[in-house]
N, CA, C and O of each residue as an XYZ file, in Angstrom:
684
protein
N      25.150    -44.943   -133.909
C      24.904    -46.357   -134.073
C      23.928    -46.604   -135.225
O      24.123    -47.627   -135.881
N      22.763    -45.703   -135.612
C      22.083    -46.039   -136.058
C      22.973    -45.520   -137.279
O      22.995    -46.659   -137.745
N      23.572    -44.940   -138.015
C      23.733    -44.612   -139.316
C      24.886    -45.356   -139.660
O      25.294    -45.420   -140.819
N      25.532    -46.030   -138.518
C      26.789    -47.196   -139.181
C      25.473    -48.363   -139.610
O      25.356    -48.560   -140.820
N      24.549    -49.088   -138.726
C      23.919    -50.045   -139.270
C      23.154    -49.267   -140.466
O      22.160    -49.990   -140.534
N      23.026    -48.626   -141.103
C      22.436    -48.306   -142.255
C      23.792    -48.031   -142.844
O      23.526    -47.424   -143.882
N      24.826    -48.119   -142.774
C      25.845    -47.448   -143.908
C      26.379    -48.914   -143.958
O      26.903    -49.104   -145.056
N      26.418    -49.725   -143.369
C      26.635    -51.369   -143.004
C      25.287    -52.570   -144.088
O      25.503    -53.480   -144.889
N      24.042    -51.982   -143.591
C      22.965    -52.445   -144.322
C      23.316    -52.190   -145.981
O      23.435    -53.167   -146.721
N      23.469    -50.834   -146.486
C      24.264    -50.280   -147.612
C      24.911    -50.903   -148.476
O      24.638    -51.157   -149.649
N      26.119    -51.235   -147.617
C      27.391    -51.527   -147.997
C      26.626    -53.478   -148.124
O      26.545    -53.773   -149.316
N      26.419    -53.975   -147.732
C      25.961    -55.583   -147.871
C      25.263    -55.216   -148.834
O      25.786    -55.730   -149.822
N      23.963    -54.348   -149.292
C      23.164    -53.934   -149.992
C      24.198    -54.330   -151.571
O      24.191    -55.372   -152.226
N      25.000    -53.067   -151.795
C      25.928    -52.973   -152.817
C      26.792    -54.449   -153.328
O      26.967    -54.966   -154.431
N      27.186    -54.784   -152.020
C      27.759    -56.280   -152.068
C      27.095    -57.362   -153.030
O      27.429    -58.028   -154.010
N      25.967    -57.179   -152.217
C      24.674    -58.035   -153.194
C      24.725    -57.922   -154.564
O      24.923    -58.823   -155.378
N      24.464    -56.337   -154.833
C      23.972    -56.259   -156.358
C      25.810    -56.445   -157.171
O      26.082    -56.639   -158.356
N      26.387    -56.350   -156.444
C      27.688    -56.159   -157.535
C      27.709    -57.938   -157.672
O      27.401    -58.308   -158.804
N      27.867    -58.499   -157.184
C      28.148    -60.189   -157.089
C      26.795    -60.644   -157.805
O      26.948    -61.837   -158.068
N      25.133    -60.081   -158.375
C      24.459    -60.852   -159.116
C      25.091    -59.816   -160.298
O      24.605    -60.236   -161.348
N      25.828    -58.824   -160.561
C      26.152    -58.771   -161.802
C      26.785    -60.074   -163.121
O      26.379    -60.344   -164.251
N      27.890    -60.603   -162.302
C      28.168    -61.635   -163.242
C      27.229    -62.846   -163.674
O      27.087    -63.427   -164.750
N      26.703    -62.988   -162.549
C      25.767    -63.776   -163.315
C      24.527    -63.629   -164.075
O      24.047    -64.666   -164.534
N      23.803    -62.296   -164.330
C      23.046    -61.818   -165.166
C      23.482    -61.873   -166.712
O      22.713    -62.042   -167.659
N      25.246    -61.647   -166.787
C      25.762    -61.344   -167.496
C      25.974    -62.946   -168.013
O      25.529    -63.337   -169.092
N      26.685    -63.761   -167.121
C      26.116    -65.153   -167.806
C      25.052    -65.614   -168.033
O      25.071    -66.410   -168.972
N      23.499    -65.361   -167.280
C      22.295    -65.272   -167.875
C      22.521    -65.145   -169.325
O      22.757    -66.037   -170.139
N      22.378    -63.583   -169.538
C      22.450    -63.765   -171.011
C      23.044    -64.291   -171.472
O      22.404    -64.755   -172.416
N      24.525    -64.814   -171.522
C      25.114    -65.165   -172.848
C      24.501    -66.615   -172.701
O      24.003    -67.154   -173.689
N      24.543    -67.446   -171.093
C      23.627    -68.249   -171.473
C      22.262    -68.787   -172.532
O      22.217    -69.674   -173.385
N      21.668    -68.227   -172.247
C      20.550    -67.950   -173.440
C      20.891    -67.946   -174.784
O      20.676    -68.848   -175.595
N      21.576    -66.602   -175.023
C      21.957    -66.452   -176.536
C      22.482    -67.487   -176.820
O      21.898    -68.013   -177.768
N      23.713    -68.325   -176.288
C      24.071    -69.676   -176.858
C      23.267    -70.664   -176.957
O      23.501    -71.522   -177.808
N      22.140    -70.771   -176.114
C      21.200    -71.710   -176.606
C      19.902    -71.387   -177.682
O      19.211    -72.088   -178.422
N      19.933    -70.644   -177.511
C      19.748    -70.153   -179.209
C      19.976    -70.112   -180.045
O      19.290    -70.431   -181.016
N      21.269    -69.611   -180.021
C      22.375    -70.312   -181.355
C      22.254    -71.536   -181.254
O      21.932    -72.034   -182.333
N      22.412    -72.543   -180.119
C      22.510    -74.066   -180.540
C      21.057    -74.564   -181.123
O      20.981    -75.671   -181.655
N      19.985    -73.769   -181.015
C      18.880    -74.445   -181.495
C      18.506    -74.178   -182.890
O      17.647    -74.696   -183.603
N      19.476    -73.118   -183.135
C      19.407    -73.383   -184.851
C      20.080    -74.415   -185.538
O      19.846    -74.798   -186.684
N      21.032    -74.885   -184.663
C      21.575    -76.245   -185.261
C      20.617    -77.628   -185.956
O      20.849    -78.569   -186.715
N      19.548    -77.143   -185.258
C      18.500    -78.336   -185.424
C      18.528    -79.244   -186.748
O      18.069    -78.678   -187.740
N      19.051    -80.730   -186.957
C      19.168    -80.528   -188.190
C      20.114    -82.134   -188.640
O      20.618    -82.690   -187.665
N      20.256    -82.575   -189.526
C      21.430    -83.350   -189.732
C      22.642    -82.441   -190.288
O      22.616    -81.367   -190.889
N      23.744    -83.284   -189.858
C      24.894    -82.659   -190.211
C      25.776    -84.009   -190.466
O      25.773    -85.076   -189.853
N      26.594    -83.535   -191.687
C      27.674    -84.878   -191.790
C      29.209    -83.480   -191.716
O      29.297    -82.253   -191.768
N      30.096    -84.600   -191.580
C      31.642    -83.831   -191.515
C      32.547    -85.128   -191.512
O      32.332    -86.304   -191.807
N      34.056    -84.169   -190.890
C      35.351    -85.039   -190.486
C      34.941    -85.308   -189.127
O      34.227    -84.617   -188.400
N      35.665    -86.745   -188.826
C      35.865    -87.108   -188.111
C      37.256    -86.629   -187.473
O      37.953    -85.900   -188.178
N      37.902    -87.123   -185.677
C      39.176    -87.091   -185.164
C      39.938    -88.924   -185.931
O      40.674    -89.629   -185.241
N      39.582    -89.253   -187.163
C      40.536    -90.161   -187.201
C      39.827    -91.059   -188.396
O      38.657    -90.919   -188.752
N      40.973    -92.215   -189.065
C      40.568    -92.636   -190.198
C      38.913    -93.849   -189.954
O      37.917    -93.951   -190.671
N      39.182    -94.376   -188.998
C      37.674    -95.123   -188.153
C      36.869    -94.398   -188.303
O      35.839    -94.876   -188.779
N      36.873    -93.051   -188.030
C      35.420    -92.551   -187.564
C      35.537    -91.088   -188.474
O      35.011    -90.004   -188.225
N      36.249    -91.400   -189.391
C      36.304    -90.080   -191.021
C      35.258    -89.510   -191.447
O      35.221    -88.362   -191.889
N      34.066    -90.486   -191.318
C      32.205    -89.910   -191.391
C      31.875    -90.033   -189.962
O      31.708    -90.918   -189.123
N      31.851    -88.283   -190.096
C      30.824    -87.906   -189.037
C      29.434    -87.919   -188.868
O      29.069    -86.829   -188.427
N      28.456    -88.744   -189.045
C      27.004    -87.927   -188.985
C      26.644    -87.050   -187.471
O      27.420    -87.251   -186.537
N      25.836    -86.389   -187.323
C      25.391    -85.969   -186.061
C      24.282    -85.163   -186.682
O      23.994    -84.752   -187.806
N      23.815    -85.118   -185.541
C      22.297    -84.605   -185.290
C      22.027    -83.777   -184.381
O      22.571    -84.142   -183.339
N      21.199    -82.418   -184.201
C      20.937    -82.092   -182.866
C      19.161    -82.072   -183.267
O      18.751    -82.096   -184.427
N      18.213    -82.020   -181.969
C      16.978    -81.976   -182.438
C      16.756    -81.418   -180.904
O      17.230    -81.743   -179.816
N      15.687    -80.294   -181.391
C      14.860    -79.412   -179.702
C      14.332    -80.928   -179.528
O      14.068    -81.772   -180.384
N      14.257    -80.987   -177.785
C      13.450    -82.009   -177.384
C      12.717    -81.464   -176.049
O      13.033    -80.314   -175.742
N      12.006    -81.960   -175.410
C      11.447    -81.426   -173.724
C      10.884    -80.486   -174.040
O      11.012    -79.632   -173.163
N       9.960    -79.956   -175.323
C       9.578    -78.537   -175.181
C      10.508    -77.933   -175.723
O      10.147    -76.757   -175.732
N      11.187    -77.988   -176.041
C      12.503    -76.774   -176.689
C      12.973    -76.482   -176.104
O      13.615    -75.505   -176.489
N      13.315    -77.022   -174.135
C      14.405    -76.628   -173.683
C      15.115    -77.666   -173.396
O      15.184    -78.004   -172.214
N      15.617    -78.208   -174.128
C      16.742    -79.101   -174.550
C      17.142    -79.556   -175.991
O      16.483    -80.208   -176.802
N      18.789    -78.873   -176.118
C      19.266    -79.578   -177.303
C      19.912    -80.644   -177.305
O      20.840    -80.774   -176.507
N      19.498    -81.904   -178.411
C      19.849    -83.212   -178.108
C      21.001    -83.479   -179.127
O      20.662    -83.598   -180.304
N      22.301    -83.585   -178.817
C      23.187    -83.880   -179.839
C      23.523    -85.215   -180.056
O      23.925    -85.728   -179.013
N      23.509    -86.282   -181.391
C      24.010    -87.312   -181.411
C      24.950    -87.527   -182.244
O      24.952    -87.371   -183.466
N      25.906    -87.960   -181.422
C      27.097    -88.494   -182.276
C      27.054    -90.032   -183.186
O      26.785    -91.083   -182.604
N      27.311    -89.991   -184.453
C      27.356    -91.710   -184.774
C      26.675    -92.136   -184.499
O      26.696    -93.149   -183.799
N      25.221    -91.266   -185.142
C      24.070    -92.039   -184.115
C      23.886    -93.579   -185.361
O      24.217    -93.592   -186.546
N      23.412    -94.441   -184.745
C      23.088    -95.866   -184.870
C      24.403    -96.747   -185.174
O      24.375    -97.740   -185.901
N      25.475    -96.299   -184.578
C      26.645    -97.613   -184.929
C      26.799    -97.316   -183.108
O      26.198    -96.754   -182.192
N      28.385    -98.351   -183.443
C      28.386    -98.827   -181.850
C      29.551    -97.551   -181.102
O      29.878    -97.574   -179.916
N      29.891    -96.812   -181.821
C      30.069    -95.018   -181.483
C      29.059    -94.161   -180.966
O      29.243    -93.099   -180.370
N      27.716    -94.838   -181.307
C      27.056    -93.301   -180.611
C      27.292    -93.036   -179.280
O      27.595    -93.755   -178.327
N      26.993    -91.291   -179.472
C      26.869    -90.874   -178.325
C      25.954    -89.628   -177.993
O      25.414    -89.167   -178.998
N      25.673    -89.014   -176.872
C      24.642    -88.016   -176.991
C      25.261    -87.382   -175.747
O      25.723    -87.802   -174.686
N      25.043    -85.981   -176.429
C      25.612    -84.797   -175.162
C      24.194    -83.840   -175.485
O      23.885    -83.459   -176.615
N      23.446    -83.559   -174.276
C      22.267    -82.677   -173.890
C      22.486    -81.509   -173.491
O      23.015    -81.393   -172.386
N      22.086    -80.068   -174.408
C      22.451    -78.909   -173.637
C      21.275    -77.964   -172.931
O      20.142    -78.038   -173.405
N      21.387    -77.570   -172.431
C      19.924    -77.384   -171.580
C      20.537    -75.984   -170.133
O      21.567    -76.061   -169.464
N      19.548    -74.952   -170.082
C      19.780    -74.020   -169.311
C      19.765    -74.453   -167.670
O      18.645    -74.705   -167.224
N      20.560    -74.528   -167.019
C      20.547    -73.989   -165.216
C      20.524    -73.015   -165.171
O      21.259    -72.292   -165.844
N      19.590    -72.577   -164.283
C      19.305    -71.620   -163.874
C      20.388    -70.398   -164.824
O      21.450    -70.006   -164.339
N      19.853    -69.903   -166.284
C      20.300    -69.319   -167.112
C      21.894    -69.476   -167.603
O      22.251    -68.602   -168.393
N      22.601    -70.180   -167.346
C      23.831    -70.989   -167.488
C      23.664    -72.234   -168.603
O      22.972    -73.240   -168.444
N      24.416    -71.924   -169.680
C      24.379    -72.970   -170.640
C      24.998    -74.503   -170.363
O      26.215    -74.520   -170.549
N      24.419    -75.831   -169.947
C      25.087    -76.778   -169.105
C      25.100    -77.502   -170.108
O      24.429    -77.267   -171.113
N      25.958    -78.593   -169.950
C      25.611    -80.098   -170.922
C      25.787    -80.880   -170.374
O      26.030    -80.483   -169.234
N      25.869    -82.624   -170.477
C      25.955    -83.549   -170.383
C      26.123    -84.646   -171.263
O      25.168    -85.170   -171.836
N      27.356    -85.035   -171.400
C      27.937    -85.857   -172.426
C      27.452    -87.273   -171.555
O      27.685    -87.805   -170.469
N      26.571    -87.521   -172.858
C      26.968    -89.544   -172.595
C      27.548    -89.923   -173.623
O      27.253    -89.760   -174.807
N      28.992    -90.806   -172.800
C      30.058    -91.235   -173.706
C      30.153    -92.280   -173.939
O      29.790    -93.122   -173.118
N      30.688    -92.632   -175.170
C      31.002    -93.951   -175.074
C      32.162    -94.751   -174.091
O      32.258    -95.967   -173.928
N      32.817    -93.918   -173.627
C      33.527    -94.375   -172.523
C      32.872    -94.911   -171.176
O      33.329    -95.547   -170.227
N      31.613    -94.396   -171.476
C      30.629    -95.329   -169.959
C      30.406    -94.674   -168.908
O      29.944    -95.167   -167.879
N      30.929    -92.671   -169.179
C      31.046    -91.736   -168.209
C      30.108    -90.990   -168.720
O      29.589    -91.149   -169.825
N      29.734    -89.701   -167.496
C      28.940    -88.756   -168.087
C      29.373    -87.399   -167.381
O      28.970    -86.937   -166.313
N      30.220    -86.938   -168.193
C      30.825    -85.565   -167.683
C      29.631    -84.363   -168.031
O      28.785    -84.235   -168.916
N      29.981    -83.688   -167.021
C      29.251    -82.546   -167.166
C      29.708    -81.135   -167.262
O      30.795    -80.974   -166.708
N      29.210    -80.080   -167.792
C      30.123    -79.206   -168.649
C      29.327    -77.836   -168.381
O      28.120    -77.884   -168.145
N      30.112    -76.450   -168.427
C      29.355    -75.706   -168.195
C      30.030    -74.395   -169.096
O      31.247    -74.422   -169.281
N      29.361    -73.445   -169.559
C      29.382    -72.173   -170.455
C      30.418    -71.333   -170.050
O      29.985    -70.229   -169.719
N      31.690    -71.454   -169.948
C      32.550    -70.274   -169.705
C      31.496    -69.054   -170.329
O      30.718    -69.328   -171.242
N      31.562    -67.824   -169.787
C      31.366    -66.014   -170.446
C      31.797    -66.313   -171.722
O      32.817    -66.853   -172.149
N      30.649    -65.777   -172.329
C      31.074    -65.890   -173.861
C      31.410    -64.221   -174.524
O      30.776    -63.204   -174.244
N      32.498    -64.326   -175.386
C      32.759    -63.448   -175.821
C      32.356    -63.243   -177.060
O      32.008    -62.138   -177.476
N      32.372    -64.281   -177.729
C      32.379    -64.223   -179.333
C      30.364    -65.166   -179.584
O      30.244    -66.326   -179.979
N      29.873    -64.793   -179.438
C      28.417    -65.169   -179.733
C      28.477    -66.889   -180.537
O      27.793    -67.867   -180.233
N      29.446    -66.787   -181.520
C      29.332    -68.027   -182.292
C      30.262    -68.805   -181.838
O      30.479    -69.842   -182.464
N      31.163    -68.458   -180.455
C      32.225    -69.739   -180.319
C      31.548    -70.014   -179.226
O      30.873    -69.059   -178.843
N      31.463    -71.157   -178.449
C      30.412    -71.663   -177.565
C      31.654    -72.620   -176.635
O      31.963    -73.728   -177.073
N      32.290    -72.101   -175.382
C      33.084    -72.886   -174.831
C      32.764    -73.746   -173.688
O      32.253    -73.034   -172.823
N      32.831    -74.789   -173.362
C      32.779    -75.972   -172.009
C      33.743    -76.104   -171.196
O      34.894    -76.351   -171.557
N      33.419    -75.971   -170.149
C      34.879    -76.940   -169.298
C      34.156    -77.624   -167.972
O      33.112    -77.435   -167.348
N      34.996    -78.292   -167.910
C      34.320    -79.673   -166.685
C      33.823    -79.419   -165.606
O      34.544    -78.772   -164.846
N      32.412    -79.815   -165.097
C      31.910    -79.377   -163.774
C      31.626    -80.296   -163.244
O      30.760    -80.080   -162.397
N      31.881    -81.110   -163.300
C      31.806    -82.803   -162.612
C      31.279    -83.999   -163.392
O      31.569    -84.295   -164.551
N      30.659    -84.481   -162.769
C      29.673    -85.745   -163.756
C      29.726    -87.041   -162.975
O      29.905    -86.992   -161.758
N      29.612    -87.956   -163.470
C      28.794    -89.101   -162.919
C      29.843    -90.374   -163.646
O      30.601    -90.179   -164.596
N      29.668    -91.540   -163.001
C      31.366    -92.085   -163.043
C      32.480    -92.245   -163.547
O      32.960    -93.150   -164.229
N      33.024    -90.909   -163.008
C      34.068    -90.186   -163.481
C      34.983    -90.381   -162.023
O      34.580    -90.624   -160.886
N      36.124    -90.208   -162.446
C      37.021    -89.699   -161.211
C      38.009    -88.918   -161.810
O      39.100    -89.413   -162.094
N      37.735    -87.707   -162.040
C      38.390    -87.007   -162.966
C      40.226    -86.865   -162.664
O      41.112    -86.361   -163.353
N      40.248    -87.343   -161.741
C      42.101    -87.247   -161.848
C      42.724    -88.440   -162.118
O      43.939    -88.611   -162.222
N      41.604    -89.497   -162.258
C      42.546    -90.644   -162.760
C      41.710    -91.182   -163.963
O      42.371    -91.658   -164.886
N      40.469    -91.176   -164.076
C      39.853    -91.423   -165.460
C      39.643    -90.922   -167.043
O      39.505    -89.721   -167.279
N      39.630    -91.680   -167.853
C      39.687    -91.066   -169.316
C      38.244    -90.356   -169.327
O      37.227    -90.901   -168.897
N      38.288    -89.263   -169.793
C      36.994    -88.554   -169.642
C      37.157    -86.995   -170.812
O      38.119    -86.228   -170.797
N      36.277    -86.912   -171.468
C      35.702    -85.690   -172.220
C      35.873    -84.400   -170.992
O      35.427    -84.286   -169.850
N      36.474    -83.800   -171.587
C      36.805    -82.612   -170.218
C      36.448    -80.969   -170.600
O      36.267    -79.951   -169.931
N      36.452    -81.292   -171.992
C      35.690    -79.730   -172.383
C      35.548    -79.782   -173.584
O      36.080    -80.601   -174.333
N      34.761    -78.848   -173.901
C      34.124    -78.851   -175.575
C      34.399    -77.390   -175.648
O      34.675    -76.612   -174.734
N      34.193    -77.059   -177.648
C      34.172    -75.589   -178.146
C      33.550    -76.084   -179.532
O      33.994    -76.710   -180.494
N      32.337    -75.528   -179.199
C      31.881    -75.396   -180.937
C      31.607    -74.179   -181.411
O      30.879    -73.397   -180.800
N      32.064    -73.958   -182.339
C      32.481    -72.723   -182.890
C      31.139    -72.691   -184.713
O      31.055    -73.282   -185.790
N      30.681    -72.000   -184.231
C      29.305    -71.720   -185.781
C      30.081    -70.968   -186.947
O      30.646    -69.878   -187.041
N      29.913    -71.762   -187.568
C      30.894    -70.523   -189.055
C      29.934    -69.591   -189.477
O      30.096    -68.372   -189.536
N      28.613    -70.425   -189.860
C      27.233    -69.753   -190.494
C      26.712    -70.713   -190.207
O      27.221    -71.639   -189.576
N      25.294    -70.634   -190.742
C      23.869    -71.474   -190.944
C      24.312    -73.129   -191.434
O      23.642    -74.027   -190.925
N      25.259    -73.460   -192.262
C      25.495    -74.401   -192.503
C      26.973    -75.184   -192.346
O      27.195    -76.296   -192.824
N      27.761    -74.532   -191.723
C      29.173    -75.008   -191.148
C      29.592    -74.792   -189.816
O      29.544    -73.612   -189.468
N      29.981    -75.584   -188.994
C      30.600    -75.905   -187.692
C      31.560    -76.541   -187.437
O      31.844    -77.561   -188.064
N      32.402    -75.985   -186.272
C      33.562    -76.737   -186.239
C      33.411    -76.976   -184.551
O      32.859    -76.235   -183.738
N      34.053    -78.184   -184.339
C      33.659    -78.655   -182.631
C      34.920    -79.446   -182.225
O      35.574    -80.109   -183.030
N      35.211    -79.326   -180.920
C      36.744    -79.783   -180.662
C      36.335    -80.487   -179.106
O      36.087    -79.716   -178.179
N      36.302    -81.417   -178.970
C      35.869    -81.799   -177.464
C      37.681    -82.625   -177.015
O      38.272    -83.541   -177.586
N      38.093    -81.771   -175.757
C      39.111    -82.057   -175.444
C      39.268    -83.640   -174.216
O      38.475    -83.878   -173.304
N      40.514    -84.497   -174.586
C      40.365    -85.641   -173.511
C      41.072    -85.441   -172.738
O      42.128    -84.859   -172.986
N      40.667    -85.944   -171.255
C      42.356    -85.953   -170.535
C      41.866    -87.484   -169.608
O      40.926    -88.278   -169.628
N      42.762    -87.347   -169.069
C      43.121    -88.910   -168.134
C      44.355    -88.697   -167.286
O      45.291    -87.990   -167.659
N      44.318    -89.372   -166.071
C      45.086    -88.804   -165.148
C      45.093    -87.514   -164.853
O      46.081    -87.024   -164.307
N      44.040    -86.794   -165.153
C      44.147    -85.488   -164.224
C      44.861    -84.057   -165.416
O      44.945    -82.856   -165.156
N      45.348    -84.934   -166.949
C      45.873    -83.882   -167.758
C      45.096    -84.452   -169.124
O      44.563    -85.547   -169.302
N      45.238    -83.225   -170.090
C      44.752    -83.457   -171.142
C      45.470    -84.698   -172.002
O      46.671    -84.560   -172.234
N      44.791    -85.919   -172.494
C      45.649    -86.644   -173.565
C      45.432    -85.928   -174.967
O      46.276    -86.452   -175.695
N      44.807    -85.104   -175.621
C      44.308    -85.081   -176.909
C      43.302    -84.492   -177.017
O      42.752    -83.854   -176.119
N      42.746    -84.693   -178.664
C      41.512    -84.077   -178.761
C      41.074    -84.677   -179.679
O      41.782    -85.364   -180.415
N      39.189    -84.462   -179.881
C      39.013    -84.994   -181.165
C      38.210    -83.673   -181.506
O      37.541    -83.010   -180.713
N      38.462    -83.377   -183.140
C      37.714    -82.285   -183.809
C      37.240    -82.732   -184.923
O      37.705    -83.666   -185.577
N      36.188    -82.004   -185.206
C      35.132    -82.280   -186.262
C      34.647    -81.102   -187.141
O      34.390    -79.956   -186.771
N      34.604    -81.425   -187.902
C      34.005    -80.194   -188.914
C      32.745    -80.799   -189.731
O      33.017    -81.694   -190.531
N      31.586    -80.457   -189.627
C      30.715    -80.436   -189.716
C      30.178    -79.125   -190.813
O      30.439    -77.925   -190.892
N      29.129    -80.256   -191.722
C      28.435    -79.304   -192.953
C      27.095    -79.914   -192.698
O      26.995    -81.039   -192.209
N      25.779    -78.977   -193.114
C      24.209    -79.079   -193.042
C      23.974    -80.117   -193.697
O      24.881    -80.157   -194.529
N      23.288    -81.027   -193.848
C      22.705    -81.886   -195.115
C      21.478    -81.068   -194.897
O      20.494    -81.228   -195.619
């Protein structure tokens, strides 16, 4: 009896450590992507997803202490918008405020590639994601120090409608 509850204790033991593996492993890449995003710090102009909105400006700036990156879209016309990226508990998260009047929230798929930085939807705030128009995932992808490319995907009704992408250069 006594060496099944220790080969039992063990075995939960092992359980444990194998199941905080993945998330150590998102720990880090967590991190490293917000690192990478805090070199963004900076103005940036680019393309727009369309002939309206052809000038991109955006901005990201450390805010809270440096643990938060503040991205603005179109900042000062009646387009802006701001998506915040900021660590949970070592997990790269964001929060888009849209101009749609929603605020989806987004979280770090495992990163493979250090400079491509992927999102996909983890809920948010008035949203009803199977019937509302809503920002449903992002990918910004770092070329270097002074070029980026960013693709934030839409859907509505529960499927993707589109996308808008941007390419972005340093001023």
């Amino acid at each position: 009896m006594i060496f099944e509850s220790r080969a039992g204790r063990g075995a939960i033991l092992a359980a444990v450590l194998l199941a905080s593996v993945p998330s150590q492993a998102q720990s880090a890449d967590g991190r490293a992507a917000f690192e990478k995003l805090k070199t963004l710090a900076g103005a940036w102009d680019g393309t727009g997803p369309s002939k309206e909105l052809a000038h991109t400006p955006v901005k990201y700036e450390l805010t809270s202490g440096a643990t938060v990156v503040m991205e603005t879209l179109f900042g000062g016309t009646e387009h802006e918008m701001r998506s915040l990226y900021f660590l949970d508990r070592g997990e790269l998260v964001l929060t888009h405020y849209c101009g749609m009047g929603n605020q989806p929230q987004m979280r770090m798929r495992q990163a493979g590639d250090p400079n491509d930085l992927v999102f996909d939807f983890d809920g948010g705030r008035n949203i009803d994601p199977a019937k509302d128009m809503h920002m449903h995932s992002a990918r910004i992808h770092v070329i270097d120090a002074n070029h980026v490319e960013a693709e934030w995907a839409i859907f509505q009704g529960g499927k993707s409608v589109g996308s808008h992408k941007f390419a972005l250069t340093r001023q």
